[in-house]
C-alpha positions as CSV (number, residue, x, y, z in Angstrom):
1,X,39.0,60.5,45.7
2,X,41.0,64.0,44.9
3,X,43.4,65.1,46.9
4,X,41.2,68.3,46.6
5,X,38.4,66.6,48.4
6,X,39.9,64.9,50.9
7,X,42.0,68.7,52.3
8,X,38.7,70.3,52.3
9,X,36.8,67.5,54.0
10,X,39.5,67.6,56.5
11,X,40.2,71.2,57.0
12,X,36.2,71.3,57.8
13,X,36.7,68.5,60.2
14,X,39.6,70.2,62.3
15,X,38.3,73.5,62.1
16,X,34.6,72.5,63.9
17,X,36.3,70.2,66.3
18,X,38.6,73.1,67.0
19,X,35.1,75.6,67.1
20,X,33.8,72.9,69.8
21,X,36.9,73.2,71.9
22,X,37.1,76.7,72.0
23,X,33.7,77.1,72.2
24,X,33.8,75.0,75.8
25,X,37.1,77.3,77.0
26,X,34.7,80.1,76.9
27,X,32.2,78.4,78.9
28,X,34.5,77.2,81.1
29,X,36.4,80.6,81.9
30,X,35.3,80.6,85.2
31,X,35.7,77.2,86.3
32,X,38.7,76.9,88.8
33,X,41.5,75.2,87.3
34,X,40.2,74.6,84.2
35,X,42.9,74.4,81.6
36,X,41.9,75.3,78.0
37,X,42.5,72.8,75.1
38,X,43.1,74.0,71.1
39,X,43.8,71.7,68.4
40,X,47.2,72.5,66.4
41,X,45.1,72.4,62.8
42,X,48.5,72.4,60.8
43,X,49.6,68.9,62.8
44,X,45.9,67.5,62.3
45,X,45.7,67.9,58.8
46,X,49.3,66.8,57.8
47,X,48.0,63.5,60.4
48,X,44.8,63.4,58.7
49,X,46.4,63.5,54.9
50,X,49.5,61.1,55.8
51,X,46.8,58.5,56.7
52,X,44.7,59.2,53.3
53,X,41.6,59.1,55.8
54,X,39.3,61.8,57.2
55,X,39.7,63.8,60.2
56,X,38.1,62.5,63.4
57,X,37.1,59.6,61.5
58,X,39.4,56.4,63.1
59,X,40.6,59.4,65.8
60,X,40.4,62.7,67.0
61,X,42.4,65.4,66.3
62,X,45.5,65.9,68.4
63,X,44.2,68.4,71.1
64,X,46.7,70.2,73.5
65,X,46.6,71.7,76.5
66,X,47.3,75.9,75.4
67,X,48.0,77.7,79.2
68,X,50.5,79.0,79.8
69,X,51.9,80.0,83.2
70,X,52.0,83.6,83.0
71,X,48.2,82.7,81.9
72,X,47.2,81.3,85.0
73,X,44.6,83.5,87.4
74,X,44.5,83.8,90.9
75,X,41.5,80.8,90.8
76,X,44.0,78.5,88.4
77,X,41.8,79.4,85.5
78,X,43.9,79.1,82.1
79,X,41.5,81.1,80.2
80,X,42.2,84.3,78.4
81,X,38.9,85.6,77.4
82,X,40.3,87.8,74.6
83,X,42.5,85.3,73.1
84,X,39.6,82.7,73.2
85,X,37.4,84.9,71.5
86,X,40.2,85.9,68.9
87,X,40.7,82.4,68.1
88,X,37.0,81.5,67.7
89,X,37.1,84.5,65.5
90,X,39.9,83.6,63.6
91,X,38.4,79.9,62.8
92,X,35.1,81.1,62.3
93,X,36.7,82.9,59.1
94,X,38.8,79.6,58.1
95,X,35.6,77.5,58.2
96,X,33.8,80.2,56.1
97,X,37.0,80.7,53.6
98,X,37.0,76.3,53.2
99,X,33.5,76.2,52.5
100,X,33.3,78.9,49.8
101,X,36.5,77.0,48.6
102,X,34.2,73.8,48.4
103,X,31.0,75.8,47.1
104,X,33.3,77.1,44.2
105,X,35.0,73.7,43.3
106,X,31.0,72.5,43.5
107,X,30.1,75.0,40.7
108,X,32.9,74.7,38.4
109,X,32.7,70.5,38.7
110,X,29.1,71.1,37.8
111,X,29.5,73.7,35.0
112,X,31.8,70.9,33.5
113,X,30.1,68.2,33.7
114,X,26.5,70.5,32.1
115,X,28.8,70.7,29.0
């Protein structure tokens, strides 16, 4: 397997299991005391590739707890809307970015091999 490969396989990986915990801080925004969890994608991947496996497959990527005190409502909520949504954003694009990445490595690997 290329090293190419095994990045993009594991950038997709971390970046939905980082979609699916974001996705649940939103949802949870109004839940008293609910502390929101983000996945530190730089620390997964260099995990992921120092084991030569694929992400989330023997174990889930490292997830932390992300609120900070100054954070904190008047319920004990840990949810900043904004940022939330700004980091869903933000990872929305990665995944897209990785999987044109992937689409193009597709085409050339299959222009080369049509030769």
């Amino acid at each position: 397997m290329r090293i190419t490969d095994l990045v993009i396989r594991n950038a997709l990986s971390i970046e939905a299991q980082r979609e699916s915990l974001l996705a649940a801080n939103i949802a949870n925004a109004d839940v008293a005391g609910f502390v929101p969890t983000d996945v530190d994608f730089g620390r997964a991947l260099d995990q992921a590739l120092e084991s030569g496996r694929d992400a989330l497959s023997t174990q889930p990527a490292p997830i932390a707890a992300v609120a900070r005190p100054e954070d904190l409502r008047v319920d004990g909520s840990g949810v900043d809307l904004t940022r939330e949504m700004g980091k869903l954003f933000e990872n929305s694009l990665a995944y897209e970015t990785t999987m044109k990445l992937y689409a193009s490595m597709m085409a050339r690997l299959k222009n080369a091999t049509a030769i």
